[in-house]
BANU-415087 format. One record per atom (N, C-alpha, C, CB): residue number from 1; x, z, y; residue in three letters. Coordinates in pm, 1 decimal, m for minus. Each point is the difference from the previous one (the first is absolute). Glycine has a CB too. Example, Ala and Ser with C-alpha at 12.3 -4.5 7.8 and 13.67 -1.06 7.14 Angstrom:
% BANU-415087
    i      east        up     north   aa
    1    1319.0     780.0    m569.0  ALA
    1     m89.0       0.0     119.0  ALA
    1      90.0       0.0     120.0  ALA
    1    m189.2     124.6    m117.3  ALA
    2     154.2    m196.6     222.3  SER
    2      82.0       6.0     119.0  SER
    2     m77.0      73.0     109.0  SER
    2     118.4    m214.5     m62.8  SER
END
This chain:
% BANU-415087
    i      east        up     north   aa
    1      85.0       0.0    m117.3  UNK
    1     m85.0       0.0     117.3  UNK
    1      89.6       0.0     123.7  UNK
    1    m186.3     122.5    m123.9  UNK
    2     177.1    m186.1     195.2  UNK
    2      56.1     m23.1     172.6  UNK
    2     m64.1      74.7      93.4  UNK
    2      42.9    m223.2     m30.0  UNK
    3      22.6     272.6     118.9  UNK
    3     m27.4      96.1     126.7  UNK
    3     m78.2    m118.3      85.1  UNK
    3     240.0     192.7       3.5  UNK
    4    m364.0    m203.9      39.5  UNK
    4     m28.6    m151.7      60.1  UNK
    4      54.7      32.5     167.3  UNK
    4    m259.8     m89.1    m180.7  UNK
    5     352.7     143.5     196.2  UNK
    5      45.3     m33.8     167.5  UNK
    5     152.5     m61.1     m35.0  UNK
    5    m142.8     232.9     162.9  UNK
    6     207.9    m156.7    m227.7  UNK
    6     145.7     m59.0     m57.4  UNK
    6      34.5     m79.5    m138.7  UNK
    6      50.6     195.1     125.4  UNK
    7    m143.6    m182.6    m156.7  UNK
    7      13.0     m73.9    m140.3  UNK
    7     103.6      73.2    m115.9  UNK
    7     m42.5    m230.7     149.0  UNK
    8      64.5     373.4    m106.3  UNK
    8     101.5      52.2     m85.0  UNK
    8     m94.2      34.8    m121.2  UNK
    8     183.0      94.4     187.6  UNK
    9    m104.6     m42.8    m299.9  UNK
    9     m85.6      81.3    m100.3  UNK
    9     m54.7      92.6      29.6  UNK
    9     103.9     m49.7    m122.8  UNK
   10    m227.3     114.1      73.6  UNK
   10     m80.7     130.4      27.9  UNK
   10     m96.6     m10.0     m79.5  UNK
   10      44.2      36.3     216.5  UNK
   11     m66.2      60.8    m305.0  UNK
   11     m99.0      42.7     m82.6  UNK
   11     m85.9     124.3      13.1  UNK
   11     139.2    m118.4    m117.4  UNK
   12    m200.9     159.7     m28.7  UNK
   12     m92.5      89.9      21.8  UNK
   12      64.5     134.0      63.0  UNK
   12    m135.9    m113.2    m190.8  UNK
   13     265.0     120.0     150.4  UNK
   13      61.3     107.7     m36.5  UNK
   13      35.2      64.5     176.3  UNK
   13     105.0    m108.6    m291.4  UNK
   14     m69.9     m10.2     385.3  UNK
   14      m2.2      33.3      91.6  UNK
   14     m98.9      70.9     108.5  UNK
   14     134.3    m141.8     m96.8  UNK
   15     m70.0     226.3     200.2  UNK
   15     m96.3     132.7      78.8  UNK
   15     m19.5     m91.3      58.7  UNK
   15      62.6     240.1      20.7  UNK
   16     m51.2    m354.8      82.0  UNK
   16     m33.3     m51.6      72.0  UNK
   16    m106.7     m94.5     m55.2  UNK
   16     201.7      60.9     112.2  UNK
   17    m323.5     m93.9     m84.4  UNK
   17    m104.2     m57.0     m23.7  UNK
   17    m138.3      48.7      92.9  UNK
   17     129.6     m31.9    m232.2  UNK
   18    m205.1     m87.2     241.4  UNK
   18    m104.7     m31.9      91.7  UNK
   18    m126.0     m76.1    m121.5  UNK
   18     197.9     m42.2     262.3  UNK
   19    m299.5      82.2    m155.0  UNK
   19     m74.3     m80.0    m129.9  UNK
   19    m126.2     m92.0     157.8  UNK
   19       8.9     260.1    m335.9  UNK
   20     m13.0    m347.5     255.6  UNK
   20     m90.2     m97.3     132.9  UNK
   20    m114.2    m101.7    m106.9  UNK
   20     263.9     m43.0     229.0  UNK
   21    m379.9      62.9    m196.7  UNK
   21    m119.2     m82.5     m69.7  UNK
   21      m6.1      41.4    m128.6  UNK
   21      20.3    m197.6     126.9  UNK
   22       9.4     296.7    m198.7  UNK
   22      37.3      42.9    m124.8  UNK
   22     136.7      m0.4     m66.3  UNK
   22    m206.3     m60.1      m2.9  UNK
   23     271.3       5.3      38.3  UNK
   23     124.4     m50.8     m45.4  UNK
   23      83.7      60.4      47.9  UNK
   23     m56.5    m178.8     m31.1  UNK
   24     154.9     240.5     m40.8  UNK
   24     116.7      94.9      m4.1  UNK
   24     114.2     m89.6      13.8  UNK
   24    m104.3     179.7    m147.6  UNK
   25     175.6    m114.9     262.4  UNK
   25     127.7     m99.7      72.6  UNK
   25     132.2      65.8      m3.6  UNK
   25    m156.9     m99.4     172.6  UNK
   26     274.3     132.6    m244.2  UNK
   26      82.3      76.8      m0.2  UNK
   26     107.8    m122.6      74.1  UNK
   26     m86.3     196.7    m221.4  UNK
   27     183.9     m40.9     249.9  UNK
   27     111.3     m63.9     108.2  UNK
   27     129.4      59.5     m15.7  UNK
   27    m167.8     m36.1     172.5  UNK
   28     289.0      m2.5    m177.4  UNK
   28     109.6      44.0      46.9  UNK
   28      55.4      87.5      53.7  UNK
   28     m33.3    m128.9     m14.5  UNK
   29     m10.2     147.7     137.8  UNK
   29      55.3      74.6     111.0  UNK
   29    m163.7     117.4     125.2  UNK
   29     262.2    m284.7     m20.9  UNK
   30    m219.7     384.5      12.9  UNK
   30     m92.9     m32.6     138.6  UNK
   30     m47.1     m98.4      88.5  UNK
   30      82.5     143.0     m13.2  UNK
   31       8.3    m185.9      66.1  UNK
   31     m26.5    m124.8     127.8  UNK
   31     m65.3     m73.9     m50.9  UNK
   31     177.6     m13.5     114.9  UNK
   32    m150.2     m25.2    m243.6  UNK
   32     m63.2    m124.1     m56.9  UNK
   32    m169.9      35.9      m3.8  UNK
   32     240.5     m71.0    m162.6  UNK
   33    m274.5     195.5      91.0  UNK
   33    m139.7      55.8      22.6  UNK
   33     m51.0      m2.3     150.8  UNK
   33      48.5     151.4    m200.9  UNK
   34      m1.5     m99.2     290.1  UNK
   34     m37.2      36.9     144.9  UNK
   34     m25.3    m207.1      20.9  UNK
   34     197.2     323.3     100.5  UNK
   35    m105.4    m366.1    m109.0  UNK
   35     m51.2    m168.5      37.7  UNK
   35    m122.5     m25.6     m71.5  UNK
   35     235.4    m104.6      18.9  UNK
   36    m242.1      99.4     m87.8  UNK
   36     m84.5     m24.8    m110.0  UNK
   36    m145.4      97.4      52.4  UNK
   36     230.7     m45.2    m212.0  UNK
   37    m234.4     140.5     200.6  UNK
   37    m121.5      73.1      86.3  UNK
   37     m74.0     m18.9     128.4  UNK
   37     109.2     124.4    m103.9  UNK
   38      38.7    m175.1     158.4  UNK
   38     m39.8     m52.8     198.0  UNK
   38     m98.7    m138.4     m17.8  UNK
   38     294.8      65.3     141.6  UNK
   39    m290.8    m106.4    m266.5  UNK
   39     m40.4    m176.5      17.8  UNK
   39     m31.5      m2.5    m145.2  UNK
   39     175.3    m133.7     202.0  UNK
   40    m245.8     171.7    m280.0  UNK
   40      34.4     m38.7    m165.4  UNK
   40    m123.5    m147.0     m60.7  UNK
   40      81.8     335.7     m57.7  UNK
   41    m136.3    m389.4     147.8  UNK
   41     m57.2     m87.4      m9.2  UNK
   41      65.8    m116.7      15.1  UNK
   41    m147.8     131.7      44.1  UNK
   42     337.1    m135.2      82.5  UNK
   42      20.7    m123.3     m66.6  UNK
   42     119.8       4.7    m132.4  UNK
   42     m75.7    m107.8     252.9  UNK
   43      68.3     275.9    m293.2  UNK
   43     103.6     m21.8    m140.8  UNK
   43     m93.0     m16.6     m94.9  UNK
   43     200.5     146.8      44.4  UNK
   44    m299.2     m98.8     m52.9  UNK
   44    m108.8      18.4    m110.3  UNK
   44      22.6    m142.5    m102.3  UNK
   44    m199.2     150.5     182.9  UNK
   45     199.1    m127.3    m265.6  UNK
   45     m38.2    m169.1    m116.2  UNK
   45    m126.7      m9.7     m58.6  UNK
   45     224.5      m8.3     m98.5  UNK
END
């Protein structure tokens, strides 16, 4: 699974995660979540 702001790896396992329209979004880093929260409609897939 890919962090959808950096494209790095990130899975379940990771603390960082958001969830938008049902769908559970894990991330990398903080920052990467905080972007992703400010706007997650244009990371959303």
């Amino acid at each position: 699974m890919k962090d959808p702001i950096c494209n790095m790896e990130a899975n379940e396992s990771s603390k960082f995660r958001s969830s938008h329209k049902g769908k559970e979004y894990y991330f990398c880093s903080l920052s990467c979540k905080q972007a992703f929260d400010k706007n997650p409609g244009k990371y959303a897939k």
